[in-house]
SELOTOR-85914 format. One record per residue: residue in one letter; z, y, x of N, C-alpha, C in turn. Coordinates in steps of 0.2 Angstrom, whole numbers, plus 5000, padded with zeros to 4 digits. Example, Ala and Ser with C-alpha at 12.3 -4.5 7.8 and 13.67 -1.06 7.14 Angstrom:
# residues 2
A503949725066503949785062503949845066;S503549895064503649955068503950005064;
END
This chain:
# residues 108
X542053885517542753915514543253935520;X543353885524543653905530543553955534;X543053985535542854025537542954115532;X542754095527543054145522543454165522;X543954125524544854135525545054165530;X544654135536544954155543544454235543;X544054245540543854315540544254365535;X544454355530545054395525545554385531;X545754345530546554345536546454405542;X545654395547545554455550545454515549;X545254515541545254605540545854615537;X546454575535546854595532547254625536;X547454595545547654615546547454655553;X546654685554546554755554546654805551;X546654795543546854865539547654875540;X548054815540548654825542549054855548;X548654835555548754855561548454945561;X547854955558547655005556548155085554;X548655045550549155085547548955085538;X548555075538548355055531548955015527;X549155045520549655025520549254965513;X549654915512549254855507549654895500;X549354855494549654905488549854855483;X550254865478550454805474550454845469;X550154845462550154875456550554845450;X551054885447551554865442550954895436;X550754835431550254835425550654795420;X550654845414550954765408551554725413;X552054775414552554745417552554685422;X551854675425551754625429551554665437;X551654605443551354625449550654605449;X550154645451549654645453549354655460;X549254625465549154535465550054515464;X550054465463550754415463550754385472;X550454405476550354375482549954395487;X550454435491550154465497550254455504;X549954455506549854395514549954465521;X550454465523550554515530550454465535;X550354505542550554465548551254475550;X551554415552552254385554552354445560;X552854455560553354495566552954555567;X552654595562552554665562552654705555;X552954755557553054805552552754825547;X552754845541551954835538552154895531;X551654935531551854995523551554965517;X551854975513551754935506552154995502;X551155005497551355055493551455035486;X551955015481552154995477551955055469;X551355025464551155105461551255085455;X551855105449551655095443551455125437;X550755085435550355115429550655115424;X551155075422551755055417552055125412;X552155135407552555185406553255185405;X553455135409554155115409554455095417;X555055135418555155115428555155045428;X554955035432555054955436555454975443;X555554915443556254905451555854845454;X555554905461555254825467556054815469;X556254745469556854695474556654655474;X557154645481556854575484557554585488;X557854525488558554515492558354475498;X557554425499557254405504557254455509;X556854525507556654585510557354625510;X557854645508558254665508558054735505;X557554745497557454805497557454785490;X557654865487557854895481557554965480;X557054955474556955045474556455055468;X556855075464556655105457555855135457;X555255115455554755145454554655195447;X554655245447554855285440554055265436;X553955265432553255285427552655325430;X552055285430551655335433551655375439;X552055345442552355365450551955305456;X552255305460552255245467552655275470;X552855215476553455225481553055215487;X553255205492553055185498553755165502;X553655115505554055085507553755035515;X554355015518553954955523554354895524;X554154865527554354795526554254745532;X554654705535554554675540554754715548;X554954685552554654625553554954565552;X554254525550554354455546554254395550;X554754345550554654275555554054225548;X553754235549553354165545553554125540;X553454135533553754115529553454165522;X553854135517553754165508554154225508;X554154265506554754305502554654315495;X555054315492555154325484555354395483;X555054435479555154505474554954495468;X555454565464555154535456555454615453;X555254625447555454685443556054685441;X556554715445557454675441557554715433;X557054775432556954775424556654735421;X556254685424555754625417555654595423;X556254545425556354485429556154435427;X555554425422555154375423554454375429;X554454445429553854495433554054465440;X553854445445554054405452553354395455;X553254405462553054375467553154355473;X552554345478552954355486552554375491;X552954385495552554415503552554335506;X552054355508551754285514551754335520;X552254285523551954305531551554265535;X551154275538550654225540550954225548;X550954155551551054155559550354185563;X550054195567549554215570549254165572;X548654145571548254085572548254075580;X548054015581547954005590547454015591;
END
């Protein structure tokens, strides 16, 4: 299992160093995944897409980011750089809809 993880963790953050931007899907008013894992202290594209037929608002006052996702649209956005830690985002239209970015430290 550990090894599982340390192998995700290293393609996550080849597709990320890459330029490959990670993606978060608004569905049924929810995030899809609820939990997405970057590397700490790099810049990182995050493309926000929703299937919804109703806007959703990615924000996140952790991230310091605001921006309307219209219906059947995406946004693209970037994020970080991040010190090692949680950040919390949520739909501020159906602010029960929430998740978080994980920054991960770089292993030794």
């Amino acid at each position: 299992m550990r090894r599982l993880i340390l192998l995700y963790a290293t393609l996550l953050a080849s597709a990320v160093q890459a330029g490959e931007p990670l993606q978060i899907l608004v569905k049924d008013q929810g995030f899809q995944p609820q939990e997405i894992h970057v590397p700490a202290g790099e810049k990182v594209p995050l493309v926000v897409v929703n299937q919804d037929d109703l806007p959703a608002e990615f924000e996140s006052f952790d991230l310091s980011r605001e921006i309307v996702v219209p219906a059947h649209s995406q946004v693209r956005i970037y994020i970080g750089p991040l010190d090692p830690g949680r950040y919390r985002f949520f739909n501020d239209f159906h602010q029960a809809s929430a998740g978080w970015v994980v920054a991960d430290a770089p292993s030794k």
